[in-house]
N, C-alpha and C positions, 0 to 999 in steps of 0.2 A: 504494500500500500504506500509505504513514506516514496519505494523508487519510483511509482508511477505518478505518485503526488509533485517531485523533483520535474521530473519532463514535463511535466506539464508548464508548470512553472517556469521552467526554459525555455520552453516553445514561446509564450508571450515574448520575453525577453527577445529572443532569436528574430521573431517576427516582430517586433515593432526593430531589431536591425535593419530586419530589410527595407522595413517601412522606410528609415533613416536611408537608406543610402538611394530609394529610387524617389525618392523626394528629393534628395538631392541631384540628381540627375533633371529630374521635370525641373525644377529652378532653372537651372544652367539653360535645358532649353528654352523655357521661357524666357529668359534674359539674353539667349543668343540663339535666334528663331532656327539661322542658320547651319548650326551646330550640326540638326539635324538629319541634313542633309547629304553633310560632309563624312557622318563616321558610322562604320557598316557595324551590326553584330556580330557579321560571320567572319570577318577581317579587320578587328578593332587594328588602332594606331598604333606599336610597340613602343607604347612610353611607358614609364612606370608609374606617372600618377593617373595616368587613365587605365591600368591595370589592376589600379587597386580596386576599383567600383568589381570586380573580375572578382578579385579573392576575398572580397567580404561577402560579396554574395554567396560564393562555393564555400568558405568557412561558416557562416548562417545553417546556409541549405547540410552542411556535413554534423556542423550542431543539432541539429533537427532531425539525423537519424535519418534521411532519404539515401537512399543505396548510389551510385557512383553513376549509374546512367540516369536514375531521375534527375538526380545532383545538376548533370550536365544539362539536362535537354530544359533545365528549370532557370539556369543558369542563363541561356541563350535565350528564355523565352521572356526575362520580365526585363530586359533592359527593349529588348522587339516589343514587349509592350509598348512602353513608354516611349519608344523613338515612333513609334507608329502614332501614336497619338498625338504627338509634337508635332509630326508631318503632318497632321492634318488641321493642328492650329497654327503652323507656318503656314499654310493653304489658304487659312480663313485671314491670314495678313497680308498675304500678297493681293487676294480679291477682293480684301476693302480698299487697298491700294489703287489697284489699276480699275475697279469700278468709282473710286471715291465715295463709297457710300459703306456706312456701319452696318454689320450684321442685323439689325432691328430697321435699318432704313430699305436694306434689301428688301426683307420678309414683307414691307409695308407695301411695296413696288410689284411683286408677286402675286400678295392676298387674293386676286381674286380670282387669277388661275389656279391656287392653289385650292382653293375656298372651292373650285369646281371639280376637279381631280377627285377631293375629300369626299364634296357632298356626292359623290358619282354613287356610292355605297360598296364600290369594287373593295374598294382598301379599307376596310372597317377599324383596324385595328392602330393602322397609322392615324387612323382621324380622331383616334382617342387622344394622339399625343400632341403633346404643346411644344409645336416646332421650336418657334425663337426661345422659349426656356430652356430646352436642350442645347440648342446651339451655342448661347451664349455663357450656358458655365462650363465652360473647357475643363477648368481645375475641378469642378464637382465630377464631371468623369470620368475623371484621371483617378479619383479618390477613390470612387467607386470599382472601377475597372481592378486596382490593385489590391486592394481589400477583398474582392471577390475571387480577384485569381489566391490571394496568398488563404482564402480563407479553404478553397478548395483543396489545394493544396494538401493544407493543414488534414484535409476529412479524406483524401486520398490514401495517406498514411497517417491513421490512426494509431497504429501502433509505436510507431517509429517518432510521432509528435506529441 
């Protein structure tokens, strides 16, 4: 009971690391759109301070008791999160850019194509959702997205978390 009671307890700790480190990543992109652009998962930059986001994550994931190919493929997949997501809030910067117009002034400009699309009855499930509020919290679903993945994760391996 006390060793299962321990991991557990680590696992918070472990995961709120990782929490720490791809929040730090999402900053960076956010602060430098471009960023993500320029630097692959499958072919990161051989520096050593961009190596280390690399071994905190696989020492987390090794704390956590995931076997050496979850380890990896989990490794590769939450910084792919996060640059995927970054890509697609650099997206949402360059087309306020070259349309001149904000994400909310877009949707305004649209509304009534869109208004027709919804009301059609085709897509029922998209017309429940509140486009421009999804759109415009970029960071709410970054939060979400990582919380979900690390949370899955976590119920993957039960054992081992």
């Amino acid at each position: 009971m006390g060793r299962r009671a321990d991991r557990r307890d680590h696992r918070a700790v472990d995961q709120h690391g990782l929490v720490g480190v791809y929040r730090l990543q999402w900053r960076l992109y956010r602060r430098h759109p471009w960023l993500a652009e320029l630097l692959s998962v499958t072919r990161p930059p051989l520096v050593p301070e961009a190596m280390a986001h690399s071994e905190w994550t696989l020492q987390a994931l090794d704390e956590l008791g995931l076997p050496p190919p979850e380890r990896t493929r989990a490794a590769l997949a939450l910084p792919a999160l996060v640059r995927g997501l970054a890509l697609g809030a650099a997206g949402e910067l360059r087309a306020e850019r070259e349309t001149r117009m904000r994400t909310a002034q877009w949707w305004s400009v649209v509304d009534a194509e869109v208004s027709s699309l919804l009301g059609s009855g085709r897509l029922p499930r998209l017309a429940e959702v509140e486009q421009a509020a999804v759109v415009d919290d970029v960071d709410g679903v970054f939060d979400h997205a990582l919380t979900t993945y690390l949370d899955g994760l976590s119920q993957t391996h039960p054992s081992g978390v």
